[in-house]
C-alpha positions in Angstrom: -1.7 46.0 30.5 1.3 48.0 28.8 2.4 45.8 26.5 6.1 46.6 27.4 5.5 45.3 31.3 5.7 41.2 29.6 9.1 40.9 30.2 12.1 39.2 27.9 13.2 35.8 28.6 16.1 36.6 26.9 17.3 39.3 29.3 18.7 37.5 31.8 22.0 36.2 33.7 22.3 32.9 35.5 25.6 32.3 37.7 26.7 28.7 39.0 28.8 28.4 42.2 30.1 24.7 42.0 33.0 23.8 44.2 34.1 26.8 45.0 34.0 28.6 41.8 31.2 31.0 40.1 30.4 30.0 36.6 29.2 32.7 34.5 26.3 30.1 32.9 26.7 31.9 29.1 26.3 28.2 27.9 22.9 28.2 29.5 20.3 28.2 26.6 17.1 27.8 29.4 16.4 27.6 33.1 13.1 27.0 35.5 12.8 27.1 38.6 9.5 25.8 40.2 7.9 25.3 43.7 5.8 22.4 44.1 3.8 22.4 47.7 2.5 18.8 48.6 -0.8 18.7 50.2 -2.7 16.2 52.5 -6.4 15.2 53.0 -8.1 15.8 55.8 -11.2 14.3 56.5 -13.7 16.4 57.9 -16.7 14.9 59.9 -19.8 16.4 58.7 -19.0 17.5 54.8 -18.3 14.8 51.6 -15.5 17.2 50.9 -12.2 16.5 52.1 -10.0 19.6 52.8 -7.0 20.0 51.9 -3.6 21.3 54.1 -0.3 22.3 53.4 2.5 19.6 54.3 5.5 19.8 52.3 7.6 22.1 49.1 10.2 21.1 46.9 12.3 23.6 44.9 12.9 22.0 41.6 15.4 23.4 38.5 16.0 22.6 35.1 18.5 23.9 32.8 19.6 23.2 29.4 23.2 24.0 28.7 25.7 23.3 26.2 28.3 21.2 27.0 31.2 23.5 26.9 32.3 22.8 30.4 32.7 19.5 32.7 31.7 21.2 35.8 28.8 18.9 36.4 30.8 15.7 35.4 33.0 17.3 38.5 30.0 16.2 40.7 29.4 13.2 39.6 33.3 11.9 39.6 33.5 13.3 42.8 29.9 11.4 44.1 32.0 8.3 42.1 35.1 8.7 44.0 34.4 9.2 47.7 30.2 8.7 48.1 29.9 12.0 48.5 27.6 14.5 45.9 28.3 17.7 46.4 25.8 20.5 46.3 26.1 24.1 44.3 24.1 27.5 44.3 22.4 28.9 41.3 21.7 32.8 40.8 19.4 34.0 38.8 18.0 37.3 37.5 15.6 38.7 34.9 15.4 42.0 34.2 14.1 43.5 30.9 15.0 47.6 31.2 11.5 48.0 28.7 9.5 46.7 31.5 8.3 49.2 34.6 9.0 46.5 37.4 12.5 46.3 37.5 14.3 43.1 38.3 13.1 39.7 39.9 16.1 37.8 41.3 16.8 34.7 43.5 19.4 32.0 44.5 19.0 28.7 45.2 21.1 27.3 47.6 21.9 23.5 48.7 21.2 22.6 44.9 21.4 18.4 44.1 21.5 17.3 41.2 18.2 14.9 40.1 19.0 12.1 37.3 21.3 12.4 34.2 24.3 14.2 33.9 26.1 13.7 30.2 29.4 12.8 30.1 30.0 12.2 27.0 28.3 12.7 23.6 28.7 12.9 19.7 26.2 12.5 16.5 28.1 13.1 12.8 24.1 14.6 12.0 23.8 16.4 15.0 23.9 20.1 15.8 25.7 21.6 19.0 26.4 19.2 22.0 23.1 20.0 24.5 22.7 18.3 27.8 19.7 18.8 30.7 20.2 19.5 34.0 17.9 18.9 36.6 18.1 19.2 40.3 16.7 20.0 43.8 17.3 23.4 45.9 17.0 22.7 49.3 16.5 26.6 50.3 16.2 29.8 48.4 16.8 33.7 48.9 14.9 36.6 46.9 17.2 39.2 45.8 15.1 41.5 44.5 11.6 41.5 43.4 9.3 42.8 40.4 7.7 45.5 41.6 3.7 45.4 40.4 2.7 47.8 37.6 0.3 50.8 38.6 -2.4 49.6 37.2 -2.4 45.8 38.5 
């Protein structure tokens, strides 16, 4: 492996669209996205090993972001208000320019939040104002892709 091709986790942009406007996510200190695929026995007659199929995904993301913005709270009141939650999209792309594969970006579309959203927060010891956010896509889209290295 060229040791240039592991690629920065710094260089990257993430982008919010939440009620109709695009957040440019500089507060963002992390992000993950992750695919979990559910499986399901089946019983097979004939073997002691059950096999295993395919029978559901979930797109799950997590972000840690400074609270320098209400535009989550903006979900929630609004979720408070009329019963509704809205959903937002979240664009992401990594791309380190030392690397030879280029860029790997996707959006995640339909995205719910999951759990707590901070409203409001202080601590006379504390350090910077930090809150976790974690939610569901309900579909995603792949921008662009890393292209594999030569010698993989």
């Amino acid at each position: 492996m060229n040791q240039n091709d592991a690629p920065s986790s710094k260089l990257a942009t993430l982008y919010c669209t939440v009620g109709g406007r695009r957040y440019a996510m500089l507060n963002a200190k992390d992000f993950e996205a992750k695919a979990n695929v559910s499986l399901a026995d089946v019983p097979i007659l004939g073997k002691t090993i059950k096999g295993k199929k395919p029978n559901g995904l979930e797109i799950k993301l997590k972000m840690t972001v400074y609270k320098c913005s209400e535009m989550f709270d903006k979900l929630v009141k609004e979720y408070k208000d009329t019963g509704m939650l809205p959903t937002f999209t979240a664009e992401v792309k990594s791309e380190d320019p030392a690397t030879s594969m280029g860029a790997s970006a996707k959006t995640y579309n339909d995205c719910v939040i999951d759990g707590d959203v901070l409203l409001s927060s202080f601590d006379a010891d504390g350090d910077f104002i930090e809150q976790e956010i974690e939610c569901y896509a309900m579909d995603y889209t792949t921008d662009a892709e890393y292209k594999e290295p030569s010698y993989m």
